[in-house]
ROZA-67043 format. One record per residue (C-alpha): residue in one letter; residue number from 1; x, y, z; chain. Coordinates in pm, whole numbers, m for minus. Example, Ala and Ser with C-alpha at 12.3 -4.5 7.8 and 13.67 -1.06 7.14 Angstrom:
! residues 2
residuo / num / u / v / w / cadena
a / 1 / 1230 / m450 / 780 / A $
s / 2 / 1367 / m106 / 714 / A $
//
This chain:
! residues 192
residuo / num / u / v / w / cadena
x / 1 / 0 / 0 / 0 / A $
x / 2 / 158 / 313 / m127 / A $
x / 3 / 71 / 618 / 158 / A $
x / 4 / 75 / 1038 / 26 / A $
x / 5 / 351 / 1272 / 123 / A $
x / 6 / 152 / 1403 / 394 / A $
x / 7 / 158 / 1069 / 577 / A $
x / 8 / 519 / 1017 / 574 / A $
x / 9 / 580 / 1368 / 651 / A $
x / 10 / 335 / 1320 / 956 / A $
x / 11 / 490 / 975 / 1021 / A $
x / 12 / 825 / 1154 / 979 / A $
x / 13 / 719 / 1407 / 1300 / A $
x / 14 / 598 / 1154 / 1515 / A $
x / 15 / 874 / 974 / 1498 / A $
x / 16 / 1102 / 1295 / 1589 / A $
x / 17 / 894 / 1365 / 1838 / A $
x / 18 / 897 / 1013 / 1984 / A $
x / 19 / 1236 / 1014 / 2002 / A $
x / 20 / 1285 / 1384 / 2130 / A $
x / 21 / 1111 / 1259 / 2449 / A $
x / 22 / 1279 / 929 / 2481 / A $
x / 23 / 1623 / 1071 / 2391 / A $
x / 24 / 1590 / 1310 / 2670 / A $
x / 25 / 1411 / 1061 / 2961 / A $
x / 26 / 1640 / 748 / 2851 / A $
x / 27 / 1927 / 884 / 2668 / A $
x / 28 / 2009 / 809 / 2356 / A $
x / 29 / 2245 / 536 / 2388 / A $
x / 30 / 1908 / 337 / 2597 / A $
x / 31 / 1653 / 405 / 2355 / A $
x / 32 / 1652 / 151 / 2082 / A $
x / 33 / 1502 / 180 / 1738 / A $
x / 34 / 1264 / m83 / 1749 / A $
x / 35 / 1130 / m18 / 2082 / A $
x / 36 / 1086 / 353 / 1931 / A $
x / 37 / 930 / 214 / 1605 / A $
x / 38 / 708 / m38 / 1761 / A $
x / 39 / 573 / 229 / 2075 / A $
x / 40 / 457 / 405 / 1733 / A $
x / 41 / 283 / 78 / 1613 / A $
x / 42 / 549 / 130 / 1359 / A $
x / 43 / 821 / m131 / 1191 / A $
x / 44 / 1177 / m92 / 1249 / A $
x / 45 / 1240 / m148 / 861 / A $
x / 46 / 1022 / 173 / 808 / A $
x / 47 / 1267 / 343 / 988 / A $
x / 48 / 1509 / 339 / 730 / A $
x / 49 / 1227 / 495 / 463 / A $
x / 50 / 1267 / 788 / 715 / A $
x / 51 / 1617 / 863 / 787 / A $
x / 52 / 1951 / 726 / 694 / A $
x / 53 / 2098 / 662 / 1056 / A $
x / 54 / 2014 / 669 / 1415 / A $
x / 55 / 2254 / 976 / 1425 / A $
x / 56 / 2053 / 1178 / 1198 / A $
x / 57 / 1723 / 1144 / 1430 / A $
x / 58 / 1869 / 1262 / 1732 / A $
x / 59 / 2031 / 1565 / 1521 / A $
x / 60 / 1616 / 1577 / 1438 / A $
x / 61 / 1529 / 1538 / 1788 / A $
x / 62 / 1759 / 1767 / 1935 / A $
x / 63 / 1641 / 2018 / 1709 / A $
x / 64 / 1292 / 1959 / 1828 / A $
x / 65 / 1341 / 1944 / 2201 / A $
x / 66 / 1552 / 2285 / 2080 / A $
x / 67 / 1244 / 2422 / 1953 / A $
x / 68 / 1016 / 2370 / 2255 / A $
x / 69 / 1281 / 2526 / 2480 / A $
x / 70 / 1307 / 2839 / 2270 / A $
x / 71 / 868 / 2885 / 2297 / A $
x / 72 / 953 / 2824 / 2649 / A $
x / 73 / 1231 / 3040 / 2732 / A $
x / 74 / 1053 / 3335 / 2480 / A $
x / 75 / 768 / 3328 / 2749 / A $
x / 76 / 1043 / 3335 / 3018 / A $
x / 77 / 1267 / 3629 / 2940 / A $
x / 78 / 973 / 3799 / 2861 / A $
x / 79 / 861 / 3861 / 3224 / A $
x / 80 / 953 / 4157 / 3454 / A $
x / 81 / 1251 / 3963 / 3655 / A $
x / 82 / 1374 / 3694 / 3329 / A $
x / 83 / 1650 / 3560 / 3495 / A $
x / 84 / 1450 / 3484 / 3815 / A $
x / 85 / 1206 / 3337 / 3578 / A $
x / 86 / 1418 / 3119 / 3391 / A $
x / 87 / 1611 / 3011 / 3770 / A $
x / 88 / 1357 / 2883 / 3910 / A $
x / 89 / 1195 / 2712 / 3577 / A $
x / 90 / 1524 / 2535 / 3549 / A $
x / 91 / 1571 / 2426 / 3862 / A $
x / 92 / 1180 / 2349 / 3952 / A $
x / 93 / 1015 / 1987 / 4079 / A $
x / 94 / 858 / 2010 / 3752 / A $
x / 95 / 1196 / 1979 / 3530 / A $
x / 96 / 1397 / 1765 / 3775 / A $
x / 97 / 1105 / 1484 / 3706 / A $
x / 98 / 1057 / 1571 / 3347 / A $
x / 99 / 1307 / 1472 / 3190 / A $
x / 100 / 1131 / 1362 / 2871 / A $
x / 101 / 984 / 1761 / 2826 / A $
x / 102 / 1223 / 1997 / 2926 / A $
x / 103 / 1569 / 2086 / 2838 / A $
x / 104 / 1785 / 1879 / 2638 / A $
x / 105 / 2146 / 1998 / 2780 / A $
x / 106 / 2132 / 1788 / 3106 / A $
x / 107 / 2044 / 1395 / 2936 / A $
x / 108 / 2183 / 1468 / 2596 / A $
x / 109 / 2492 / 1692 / 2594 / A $
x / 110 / 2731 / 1433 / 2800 / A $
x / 111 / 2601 / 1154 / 2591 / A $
x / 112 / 2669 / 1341 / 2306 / A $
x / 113 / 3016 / 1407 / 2433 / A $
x / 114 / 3091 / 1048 / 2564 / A $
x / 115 / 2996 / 913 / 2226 / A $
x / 116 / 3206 / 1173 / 2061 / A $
x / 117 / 3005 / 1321 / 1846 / A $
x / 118 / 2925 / 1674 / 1912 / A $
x / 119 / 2621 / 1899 / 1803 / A $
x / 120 / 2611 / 2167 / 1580 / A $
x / 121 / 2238 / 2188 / 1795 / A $
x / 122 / 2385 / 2188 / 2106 / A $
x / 123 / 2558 / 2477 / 2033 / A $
x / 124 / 2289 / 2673 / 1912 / A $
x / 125 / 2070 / 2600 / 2246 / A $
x / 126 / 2344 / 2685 / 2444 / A $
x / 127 / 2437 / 3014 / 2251 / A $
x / 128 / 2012 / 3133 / 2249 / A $
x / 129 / 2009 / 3060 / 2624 / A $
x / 130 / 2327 / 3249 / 2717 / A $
x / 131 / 2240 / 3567 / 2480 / A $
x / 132 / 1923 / 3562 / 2652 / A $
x / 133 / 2102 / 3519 / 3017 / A $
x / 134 / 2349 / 3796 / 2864 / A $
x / 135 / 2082 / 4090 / 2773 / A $
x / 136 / 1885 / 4003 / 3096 / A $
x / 137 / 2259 / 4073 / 3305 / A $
x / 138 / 2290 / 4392 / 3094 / A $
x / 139 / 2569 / 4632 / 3012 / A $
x / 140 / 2903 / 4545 / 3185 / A $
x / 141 / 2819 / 4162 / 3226 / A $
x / 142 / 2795 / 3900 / 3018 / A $
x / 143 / 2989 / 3661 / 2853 / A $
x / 144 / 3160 / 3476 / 3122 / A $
x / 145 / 2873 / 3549 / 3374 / A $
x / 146 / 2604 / 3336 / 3126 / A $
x / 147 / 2837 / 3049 / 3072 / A $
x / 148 / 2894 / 2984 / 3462 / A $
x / 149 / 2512 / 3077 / 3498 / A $
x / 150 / 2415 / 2833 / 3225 / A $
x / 151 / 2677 / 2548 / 3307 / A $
x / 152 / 2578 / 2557 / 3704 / A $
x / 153 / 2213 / 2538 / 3545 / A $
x / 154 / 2277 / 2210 / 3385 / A $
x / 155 / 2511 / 2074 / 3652 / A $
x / 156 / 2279 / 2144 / 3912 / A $
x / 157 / 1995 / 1952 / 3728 / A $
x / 158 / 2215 / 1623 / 3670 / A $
x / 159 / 2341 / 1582 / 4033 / A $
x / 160 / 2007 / 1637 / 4141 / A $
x / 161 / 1860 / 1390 / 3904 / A $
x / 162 / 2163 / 1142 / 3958 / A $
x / 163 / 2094 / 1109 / 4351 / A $
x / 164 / 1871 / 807 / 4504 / A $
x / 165 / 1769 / 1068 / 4837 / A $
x / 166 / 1495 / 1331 / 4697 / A $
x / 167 / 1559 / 1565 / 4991 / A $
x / 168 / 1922 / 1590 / 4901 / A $
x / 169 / 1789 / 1647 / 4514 / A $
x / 170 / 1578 / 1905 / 4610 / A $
x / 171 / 1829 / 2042 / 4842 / A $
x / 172 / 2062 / 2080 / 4546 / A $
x / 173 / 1849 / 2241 / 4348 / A $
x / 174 / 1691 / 2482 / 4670 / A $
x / 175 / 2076 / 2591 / 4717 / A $
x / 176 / 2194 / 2613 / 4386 / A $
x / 177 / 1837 / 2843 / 4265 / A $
x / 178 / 1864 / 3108 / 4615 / A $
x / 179 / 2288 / 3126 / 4491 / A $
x / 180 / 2232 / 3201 / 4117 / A $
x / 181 / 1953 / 3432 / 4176 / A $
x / 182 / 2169 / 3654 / 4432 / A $
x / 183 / 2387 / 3708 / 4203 / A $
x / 184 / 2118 / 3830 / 3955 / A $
x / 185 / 2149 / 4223 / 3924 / A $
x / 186 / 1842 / 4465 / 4086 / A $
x / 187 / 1840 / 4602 / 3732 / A $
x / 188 / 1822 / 4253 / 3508 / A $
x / 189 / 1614 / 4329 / 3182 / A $
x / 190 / 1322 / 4126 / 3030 / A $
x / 191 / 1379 / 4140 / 2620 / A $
x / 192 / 1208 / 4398 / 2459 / A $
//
């Protein structure tokens, strides 16, 4: 049976967003492709109709988890106090347990590096978030500020997934959230 162009593109995004979610809850070295392809009452041969490699969907699914951050983080550095904002989104209950929805940098970006095969995507998420973190610091701080801003971000969120004891999780996160936002100027901008 021969199916349009507008099923396989819609098969196409189902699969990308399959993965997205199971790239960033399971990593990506955990989540097979049949699993993936079956979850999707899908066959693993089809996956091959779709794209060439395993390493080409999680470039796809990178770039999808990339573009539900940036709606996210728009919202974000949009309010009054961004950088408060985007604190305590990043280091809330909600992300710690959500692996599968919210930022890609904590589950993928060490995989990534492990396997050796870094992401031209990583570096764009990393570069939006830290021009955002940059303009909400304002004049006179910026570059170096964001990166330890964003990196503490991310390490904060894998030790406090990685431990068994939730109060020492949440703990991590408590600490980690009340330091970063100290150091937040009085005068932090939203974007205009």
């Amino acid at each position: 049976m021969r199916y349009s162009q507008d099923h396989k593109a819609q098969t196409h995004q189902r699969i990308i967003k399959e993965a997205s979610i199971r790239f960033r809850r399971d990593g990506i070295g955990a989540t097979g492709l049949q699993p993936l392809m079956k979850a999707l009452d899908l066959t693993h041969g089809g996956f091959y109709a779709h794209f060439k490699s395993k390493d080409e969907l999680v470039e796809k699914a990178l770039q999808a988890a990339a573009t539900e951050l940036d709606a996210h983080c728009e919202t974000l550095f949009s309010q009054e106090h961004p950088l408060h904002a985007f604190i305590d989104s990043y280091l809330s209950e909600w992300h710690l347990t959500s692996p599968d929805q919210g930022c890609p940098l904590p589950t993928m970006s060490s995989e990534l590096g492990l396997r050796g095969q870094p992401s031209k995507t990583t570096d764009e998420v990393l570069g939006a978030r830290l021009k955002q973190i940059e303009t909400a610091l304002g004049e006179g701080r910026g570059d170096a500020e964001s990166l330890v801003m964003m990196s503490t971000l991310v390490g904060a969120l894998v030790l406090a997934r990685s431990v068994e004891d939730s109060a020492l999780a949440k703990r991590i996160m408590a600490v980690v959230r009340e330091s970063l936002k100290n150091q937040v100027p009085e005068n932090e901008k939203a974007d205009q």
